[in-house]
C-alpha positions as CSV (number, residue, x, y, z in Angstrom):
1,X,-26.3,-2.2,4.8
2,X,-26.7,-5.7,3.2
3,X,-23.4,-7.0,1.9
4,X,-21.5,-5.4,4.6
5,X,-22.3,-7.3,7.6
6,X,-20.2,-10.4,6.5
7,X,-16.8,-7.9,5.9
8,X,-15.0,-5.6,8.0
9,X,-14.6,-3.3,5.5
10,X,-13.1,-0.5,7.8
11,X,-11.1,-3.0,9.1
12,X,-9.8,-4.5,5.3
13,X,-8.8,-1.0,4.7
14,X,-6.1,-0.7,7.4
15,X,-4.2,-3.1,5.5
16,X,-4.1,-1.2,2.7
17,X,-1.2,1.9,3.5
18,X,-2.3,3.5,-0.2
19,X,-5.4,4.8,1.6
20,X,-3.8,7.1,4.1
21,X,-3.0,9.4,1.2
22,X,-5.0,12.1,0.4
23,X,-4.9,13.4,-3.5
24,X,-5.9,16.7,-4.0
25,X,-6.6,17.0,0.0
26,X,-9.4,14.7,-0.2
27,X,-9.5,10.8,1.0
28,X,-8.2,8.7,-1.5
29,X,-11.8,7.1,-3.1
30,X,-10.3,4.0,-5.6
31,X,-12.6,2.9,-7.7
32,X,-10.8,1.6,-10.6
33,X,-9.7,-1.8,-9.3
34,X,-10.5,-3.7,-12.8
35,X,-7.7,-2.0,-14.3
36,X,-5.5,-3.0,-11.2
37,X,-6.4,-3.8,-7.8
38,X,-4.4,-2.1,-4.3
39,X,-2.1,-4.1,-2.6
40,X,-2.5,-5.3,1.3
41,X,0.8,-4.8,3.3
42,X,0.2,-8.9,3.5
43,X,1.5,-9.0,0.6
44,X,3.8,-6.0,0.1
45,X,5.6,-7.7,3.1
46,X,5.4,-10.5,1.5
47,X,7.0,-9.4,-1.9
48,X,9.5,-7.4,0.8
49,X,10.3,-10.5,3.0
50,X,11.6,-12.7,-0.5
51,X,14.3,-9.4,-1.7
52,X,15.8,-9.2,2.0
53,X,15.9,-12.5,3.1
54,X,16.0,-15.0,0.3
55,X,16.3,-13.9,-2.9
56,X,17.8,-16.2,-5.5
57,X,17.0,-18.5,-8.8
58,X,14.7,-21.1,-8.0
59,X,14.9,-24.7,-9.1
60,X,18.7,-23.8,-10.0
61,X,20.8,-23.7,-6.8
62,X,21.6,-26.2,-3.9
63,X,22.4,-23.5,-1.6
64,X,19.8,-22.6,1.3
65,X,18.0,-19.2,0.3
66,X,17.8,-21.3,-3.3
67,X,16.1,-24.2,-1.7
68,X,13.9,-21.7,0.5
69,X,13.1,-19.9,-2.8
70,X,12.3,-22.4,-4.9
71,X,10.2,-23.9,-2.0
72,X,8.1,-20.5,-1.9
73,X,7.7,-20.4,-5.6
74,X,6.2,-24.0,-5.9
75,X,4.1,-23.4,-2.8
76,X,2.4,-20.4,-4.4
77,X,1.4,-22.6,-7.6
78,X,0.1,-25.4,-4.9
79,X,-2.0,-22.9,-3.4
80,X,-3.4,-21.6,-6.6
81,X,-4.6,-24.6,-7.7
82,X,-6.1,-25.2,-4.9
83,X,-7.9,-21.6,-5.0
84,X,-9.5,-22.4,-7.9
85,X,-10.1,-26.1,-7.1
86,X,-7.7,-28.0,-10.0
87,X,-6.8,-31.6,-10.1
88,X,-2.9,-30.4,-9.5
89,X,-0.3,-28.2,-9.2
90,X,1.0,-29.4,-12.5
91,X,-2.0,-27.6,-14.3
92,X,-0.9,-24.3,-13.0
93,X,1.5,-22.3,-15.2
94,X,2.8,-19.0,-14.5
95,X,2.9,-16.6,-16.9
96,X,2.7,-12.5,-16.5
97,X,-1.0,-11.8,-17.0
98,X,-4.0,-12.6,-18.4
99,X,-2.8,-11.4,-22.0
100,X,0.1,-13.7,-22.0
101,X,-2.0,-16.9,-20.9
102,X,-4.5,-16.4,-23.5
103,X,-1.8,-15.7,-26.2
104,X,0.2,-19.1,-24.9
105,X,-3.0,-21.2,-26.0
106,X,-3.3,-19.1,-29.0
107,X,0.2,-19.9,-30.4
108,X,1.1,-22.9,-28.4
109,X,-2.1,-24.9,-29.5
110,X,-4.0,-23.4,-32.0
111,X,-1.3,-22.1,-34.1
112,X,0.3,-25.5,-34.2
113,X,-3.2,-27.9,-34.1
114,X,-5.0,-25.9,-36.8
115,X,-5.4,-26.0,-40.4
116,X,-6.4,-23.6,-43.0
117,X,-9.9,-22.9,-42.5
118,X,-10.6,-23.7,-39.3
119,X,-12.8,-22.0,-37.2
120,X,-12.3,-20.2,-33.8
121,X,-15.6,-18.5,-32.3
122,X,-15.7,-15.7,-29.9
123,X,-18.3,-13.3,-28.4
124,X,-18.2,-9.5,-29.5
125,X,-17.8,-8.7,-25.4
126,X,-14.5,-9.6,-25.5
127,X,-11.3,-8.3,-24.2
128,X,-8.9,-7.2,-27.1
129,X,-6.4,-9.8,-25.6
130,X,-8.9,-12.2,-26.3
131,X,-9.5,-10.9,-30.0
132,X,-6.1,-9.6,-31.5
133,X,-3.9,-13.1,-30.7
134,X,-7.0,-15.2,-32.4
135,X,-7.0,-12.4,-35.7
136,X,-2.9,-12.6,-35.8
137,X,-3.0,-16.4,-35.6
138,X,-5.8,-16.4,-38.1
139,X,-3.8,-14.2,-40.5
140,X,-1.0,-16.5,-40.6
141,X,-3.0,-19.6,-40.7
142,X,-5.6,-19.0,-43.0
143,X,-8.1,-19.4,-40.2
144,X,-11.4,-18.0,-40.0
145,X,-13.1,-15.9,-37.4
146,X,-16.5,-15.8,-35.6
147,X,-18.4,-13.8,-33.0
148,X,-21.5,-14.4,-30.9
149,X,-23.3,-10.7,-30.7
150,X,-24.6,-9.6,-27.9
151,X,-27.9,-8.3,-27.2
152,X,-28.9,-4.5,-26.2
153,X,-28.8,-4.8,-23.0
154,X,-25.5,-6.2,-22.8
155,X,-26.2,-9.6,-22.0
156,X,-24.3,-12.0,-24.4
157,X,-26.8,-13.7,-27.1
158,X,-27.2,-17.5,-27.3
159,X,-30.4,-17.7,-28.9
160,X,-28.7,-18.8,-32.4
161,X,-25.8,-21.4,-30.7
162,X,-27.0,-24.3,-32.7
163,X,-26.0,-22.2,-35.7
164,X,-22.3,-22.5,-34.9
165,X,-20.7,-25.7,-36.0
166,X,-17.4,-26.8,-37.1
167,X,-15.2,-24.7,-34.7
168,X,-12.0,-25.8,-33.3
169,X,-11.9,-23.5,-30.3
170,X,-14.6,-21.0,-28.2
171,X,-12.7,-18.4,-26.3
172,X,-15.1,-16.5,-24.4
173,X,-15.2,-14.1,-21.4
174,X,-16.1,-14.7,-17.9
175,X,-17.3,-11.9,-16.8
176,X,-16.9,-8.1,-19.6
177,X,-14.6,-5.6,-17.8
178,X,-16.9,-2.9,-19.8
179,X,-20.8,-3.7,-19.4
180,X,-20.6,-5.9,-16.3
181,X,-22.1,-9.1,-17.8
182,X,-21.2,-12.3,-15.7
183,X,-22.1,-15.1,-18.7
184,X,-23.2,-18.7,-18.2
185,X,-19.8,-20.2,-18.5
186,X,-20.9,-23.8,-17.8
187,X,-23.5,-23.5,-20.4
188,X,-20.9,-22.2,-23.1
189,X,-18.1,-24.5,-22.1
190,X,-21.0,-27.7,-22.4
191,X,-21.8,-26.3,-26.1
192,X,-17.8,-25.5,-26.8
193,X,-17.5,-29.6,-25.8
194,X,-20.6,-30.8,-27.6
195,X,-18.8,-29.6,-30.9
196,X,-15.8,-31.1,-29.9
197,X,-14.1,-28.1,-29.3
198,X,-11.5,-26.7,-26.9
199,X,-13.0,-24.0,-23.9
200,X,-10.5,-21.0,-23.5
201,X,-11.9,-18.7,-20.2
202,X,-10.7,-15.6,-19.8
203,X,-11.2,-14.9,-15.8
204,X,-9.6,-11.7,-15.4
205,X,-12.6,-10.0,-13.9
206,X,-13.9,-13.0,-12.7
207,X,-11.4,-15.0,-10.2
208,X,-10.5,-11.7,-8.4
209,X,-15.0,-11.8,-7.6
210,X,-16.3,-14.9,-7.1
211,X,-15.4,-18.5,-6.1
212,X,-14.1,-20.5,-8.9
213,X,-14.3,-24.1,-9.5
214,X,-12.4,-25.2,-12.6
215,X,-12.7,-28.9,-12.4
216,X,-17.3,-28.0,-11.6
217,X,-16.9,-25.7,-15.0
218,X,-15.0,-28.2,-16.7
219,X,-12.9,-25.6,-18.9
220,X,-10.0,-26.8,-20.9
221,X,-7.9,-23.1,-20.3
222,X,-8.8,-20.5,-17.4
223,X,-6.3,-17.4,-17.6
224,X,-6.6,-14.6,-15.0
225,X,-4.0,-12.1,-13.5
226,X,-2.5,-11.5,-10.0
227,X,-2.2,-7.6,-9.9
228,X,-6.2,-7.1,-10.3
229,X,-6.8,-9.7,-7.3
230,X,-4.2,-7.9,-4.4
231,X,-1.4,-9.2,-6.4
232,X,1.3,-8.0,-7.4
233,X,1.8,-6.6,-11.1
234,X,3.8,-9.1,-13.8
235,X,2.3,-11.9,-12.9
236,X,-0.7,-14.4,-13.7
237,X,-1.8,-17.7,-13.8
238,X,-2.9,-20.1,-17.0
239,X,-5.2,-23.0,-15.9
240,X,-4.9,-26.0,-18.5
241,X,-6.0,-29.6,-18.0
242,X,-2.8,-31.6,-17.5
243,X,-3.6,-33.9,-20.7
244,X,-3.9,-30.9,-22.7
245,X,-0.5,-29.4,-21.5
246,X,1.1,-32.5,-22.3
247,X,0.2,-32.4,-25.9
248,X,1.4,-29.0,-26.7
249,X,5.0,-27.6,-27.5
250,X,6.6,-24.6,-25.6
251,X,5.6,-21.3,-26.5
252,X,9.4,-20.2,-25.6
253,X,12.6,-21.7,-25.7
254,X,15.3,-20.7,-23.3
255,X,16.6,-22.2,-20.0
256,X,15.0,-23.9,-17.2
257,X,12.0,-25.6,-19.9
258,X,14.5,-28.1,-21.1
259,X,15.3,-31.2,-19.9
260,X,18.3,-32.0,-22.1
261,X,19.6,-29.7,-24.8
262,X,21.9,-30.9,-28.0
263,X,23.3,-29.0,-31.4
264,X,20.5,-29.9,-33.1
265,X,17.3,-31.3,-30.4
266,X,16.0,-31.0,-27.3
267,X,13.8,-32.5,-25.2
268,X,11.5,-31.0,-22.9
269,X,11.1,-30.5,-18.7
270,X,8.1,-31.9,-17.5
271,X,4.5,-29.6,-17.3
272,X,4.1,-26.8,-16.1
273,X,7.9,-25.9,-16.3
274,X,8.5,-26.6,-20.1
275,X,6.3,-23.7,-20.6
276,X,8.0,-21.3,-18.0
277,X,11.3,-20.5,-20.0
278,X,13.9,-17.9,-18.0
279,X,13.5,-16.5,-14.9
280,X,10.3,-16.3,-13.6
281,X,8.4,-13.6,-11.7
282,X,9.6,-15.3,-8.2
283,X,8.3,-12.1,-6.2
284,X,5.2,-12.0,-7.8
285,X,4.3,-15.3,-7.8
286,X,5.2,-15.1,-3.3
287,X,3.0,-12.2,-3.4
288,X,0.0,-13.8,-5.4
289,X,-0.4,-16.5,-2.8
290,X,-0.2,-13.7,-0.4
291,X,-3.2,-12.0,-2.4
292,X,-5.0,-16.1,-2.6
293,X,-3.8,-16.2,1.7
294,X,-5.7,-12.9,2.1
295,X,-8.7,-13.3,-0.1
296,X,-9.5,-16.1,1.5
297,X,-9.3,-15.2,4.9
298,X,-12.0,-13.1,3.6
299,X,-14.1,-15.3,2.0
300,X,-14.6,-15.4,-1.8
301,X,-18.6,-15.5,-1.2
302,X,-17.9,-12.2,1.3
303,X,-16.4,-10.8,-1.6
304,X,-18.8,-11.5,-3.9
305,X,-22.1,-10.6,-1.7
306,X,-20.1,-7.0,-0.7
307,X,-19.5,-6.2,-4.5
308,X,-23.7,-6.8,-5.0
309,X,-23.8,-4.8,-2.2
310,X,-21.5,-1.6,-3.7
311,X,-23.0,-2.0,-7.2
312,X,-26.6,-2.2,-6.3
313,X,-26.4,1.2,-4.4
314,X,-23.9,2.6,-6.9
315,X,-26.9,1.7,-9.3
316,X,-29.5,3.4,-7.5
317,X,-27.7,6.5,-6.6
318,X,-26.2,6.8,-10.2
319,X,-29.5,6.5,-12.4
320,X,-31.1,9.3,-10.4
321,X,-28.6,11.7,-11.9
322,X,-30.3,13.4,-15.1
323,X,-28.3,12.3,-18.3
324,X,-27.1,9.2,-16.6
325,X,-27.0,5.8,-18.5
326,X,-25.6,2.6,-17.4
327,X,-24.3,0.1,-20.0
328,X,-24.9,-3.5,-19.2
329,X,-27.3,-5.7,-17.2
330,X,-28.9,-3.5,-14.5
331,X,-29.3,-6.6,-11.6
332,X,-26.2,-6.6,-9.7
333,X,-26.6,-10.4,-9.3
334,X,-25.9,-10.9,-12.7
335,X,-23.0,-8.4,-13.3
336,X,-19.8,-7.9,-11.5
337,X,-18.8,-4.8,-9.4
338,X,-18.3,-2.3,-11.9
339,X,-20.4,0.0,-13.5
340,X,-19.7,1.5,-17.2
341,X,-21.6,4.7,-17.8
342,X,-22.2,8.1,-19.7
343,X,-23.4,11.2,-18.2
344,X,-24.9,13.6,-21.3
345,X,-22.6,14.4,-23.7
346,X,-19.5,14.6,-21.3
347,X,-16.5,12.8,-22.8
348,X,-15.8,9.8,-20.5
349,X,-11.6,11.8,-20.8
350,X,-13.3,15.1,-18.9
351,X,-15.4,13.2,-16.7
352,X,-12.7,11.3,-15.6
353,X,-10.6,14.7,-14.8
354,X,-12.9,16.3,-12.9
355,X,-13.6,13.4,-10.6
356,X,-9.8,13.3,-10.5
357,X,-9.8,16.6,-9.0
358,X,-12.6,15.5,-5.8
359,X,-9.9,13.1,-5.2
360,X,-12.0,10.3,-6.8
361,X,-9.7,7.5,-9.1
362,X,-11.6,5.9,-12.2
363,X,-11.2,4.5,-15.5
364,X,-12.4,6.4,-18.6
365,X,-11.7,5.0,-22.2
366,X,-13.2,2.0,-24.2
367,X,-11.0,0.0,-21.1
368,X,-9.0,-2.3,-24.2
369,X,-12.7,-3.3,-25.4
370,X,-13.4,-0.9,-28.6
371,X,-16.1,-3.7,-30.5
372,X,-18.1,-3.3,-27.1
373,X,-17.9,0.2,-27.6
374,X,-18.7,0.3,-31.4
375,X,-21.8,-1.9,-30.4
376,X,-23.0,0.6,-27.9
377,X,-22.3,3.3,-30.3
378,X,-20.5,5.4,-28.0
379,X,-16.6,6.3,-28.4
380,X,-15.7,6.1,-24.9
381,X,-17.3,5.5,-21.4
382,X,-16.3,6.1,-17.7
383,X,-16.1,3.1,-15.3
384,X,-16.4,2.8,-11.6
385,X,-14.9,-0.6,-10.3
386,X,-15.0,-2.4,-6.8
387,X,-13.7,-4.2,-4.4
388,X,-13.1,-5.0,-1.0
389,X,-11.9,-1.8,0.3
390,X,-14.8,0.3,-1.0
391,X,-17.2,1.8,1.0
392,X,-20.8,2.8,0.5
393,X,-19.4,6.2,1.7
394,X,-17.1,6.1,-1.4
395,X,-20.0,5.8,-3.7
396,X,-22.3,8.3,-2.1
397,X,-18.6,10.5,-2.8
398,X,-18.9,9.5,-6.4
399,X,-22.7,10.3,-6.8
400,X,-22.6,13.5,-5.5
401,X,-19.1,14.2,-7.6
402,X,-21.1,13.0,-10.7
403,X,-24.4,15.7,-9.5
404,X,-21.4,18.4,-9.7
405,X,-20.2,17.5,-12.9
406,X,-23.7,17.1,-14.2
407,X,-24.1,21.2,-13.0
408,X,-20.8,22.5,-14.9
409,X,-20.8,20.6,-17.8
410,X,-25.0,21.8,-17.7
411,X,-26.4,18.8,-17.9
412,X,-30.3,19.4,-18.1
């Protein structure tokens, strides 16, 4: 089937030890990898190999397994900046997810650059971790808030762009972990900068998918997470132009960001490290350039041409089920792999449980995105997510899971 050719898929999913279980008897069919993604024994070993051999503090001790960890730790952020093609490893920061890189530029530039009044624009697709730090920073600054709607199909709508002036910031989505949508981010960051605003991306759905160019897109911040790309949970990456790091202050104080510390000043460590404060997520940053090592090996357009694949025949199969609707853009070239639906009038909490119990894992819930939700007018929806370990088979197991459920819950 097209899509397939270019991966092994069979073969992907001997890496993968989770999928020699069998829950409720049944093969183990995963489809919620936008919540979080399975891990390869690549980097399970990986994460493994750092506890038993080397673990230690990095950039702290002189000894051996210190050097050798500290060597591991800047390695990963090398290799992530190269996977997503910035100017330097110095642009990289490490934090522990998306949430925490988007709240970073929240606090650590817009708190502290803006004034009362200012504006900060957002699109109502967003992530609540890319709408609750902007409303807490706006509270205490006397800031003011604005959305860009989206349209009924659940693309986002630019039609009214040149009616948006005079904001500070545009934080906008990548790609919505609800309806799919994969937005035009160079044409958003272009009218972010012809404003003379900041760009804030947030990736999450987006740099596990596709190939991603940051220096092409030209963004000022990029956030996205390890755990939903074969990574490992607790850790994540913010993306911020060098000149742009420079300028800010920490977001915490504490050891290892300082370069000298007195009674009453400080003074700073150099970018990225003045905004990494304590101990860091060592293993999880080893086992995210294991994820980046694997992923690649792949092929990031393999990745992307596979999920097309899933979604296109998860699509088809899907929409011949009376009572079925799909939320989002229907083409699977212009949505990511995951598919947000509602079958009758079957809560999204009981669909979910029954396709629990044919051994079949997704995500049911507004999935962190309730003004999506209030837009649709629906309380809740169920979503199928994919990835490189799915099957077609895995989707013809979800179809005919959702015809059963359709038949109990009497669906007409």
């Amino acid at each position: 089937m097209e899509g397939q050719a270019s991966l092994d898929v069979q073969k992907i999913r001997e890496d993968f030890p989770i999928f020699s279980r069998a829950p409720r008897g049944k093969p183990l069919v995963y489809l919620d990898s936008a919540a979080t993604s399975q891990k390869p024994r690549q980097v399970i070993e990986a994460v493994k190999r750092f506890y038993e051999e080397y673990n230690s503090n990095v950039h702290r001790g002189i000894y051996s397994i210190s050097i050798e960890a500290t060597e591991a730790y800047e390695e990963a952020r090398r290799r992530i900046a190269r996977f997503i093609n910035a100017r330097s490893h110095r642009e990289i920061v490490f934090v522990r997810g998306t949430t925490e890189a988007l709240n970073l530029v929240a606090y650590a530039w817009a708190l502290r650059k803006l004034k009362k009044d200012d504006k900060i624009l957002l699109t109502e697709m967003e992530h609540h971790s890319n709408i609750v730090p902007w409303q807490l920073i706006a509270r205490e600054k006397g800031l003011k808030l604005e959305y860009i709607p989206i349209r009924g199909d659940g693309t986002l709508d630019t039609s009214g762009l040149d009616s948006y002036h005079d904001f500070r910031i545009f934080s906008f989505v990548y790609s919505s972990n609800v309806l799919g949508t994969i937005n035009d981010v160079k044409q958003l960051v272009r009218f972010a900068h012809s404003r003379g605003a900041l760009a804030v991306i947030d990736a999450a759905q987006a740099v596990p998918h596709m190939k991603i160019d940051v220096q092409e897109l030209d963004c000022d911040f990029l956030a996205f997470s390890g755990h939903k790309m074969l990574g490992p949970t607790g850790i994540g990456v913010l993306y911020a132009k060098r000149e742009l790091l420079e300028e800010m202050e920490p977001f915490m104080g504490g050891g290892e960001m300082i370069r000298e510390v007195h009674l009453h000043e400080s003074r700073w460590n150099d970018v990225p490290w003045k905004f990494e404060a304590g101990t860091p997520n060592i293993a999880g940053a080893i086992g995210l350039k294991a994820a980046v090592d694997y992923l690649e090996g792949i092929g990031m357009d393999n990745v992307r041409m596979h999920e097309i694949s899933l979604t296109r025949y998860a699509t088809e199969l899907l929409m011949e089920i009376p009572g079925m609707r799909i939320y989002g853009p229907l083409n699977p070239e212009k949505r990511s792999g995951l598919l947000a639906f509602t079958l009758g009038d079957i809560h999204a909490h009981d669909l979910a449980t029954f396709l629990d119990e044919e051994g079949i894992c997704v995500r049911a819930g507004h999935h962190c995105a309730m003004p999506i939700h209030t837009r649709l007018g629906v309380p809740a929806t169920t979503r199928a997510s994919f990835y490189v370990y799915n099957t077609h088979e895995d989707i013809e197991r979800l179809a005919e899971a959702l015809k059963k459920a359709a038949q109990v819950f009497k669906i007409v």
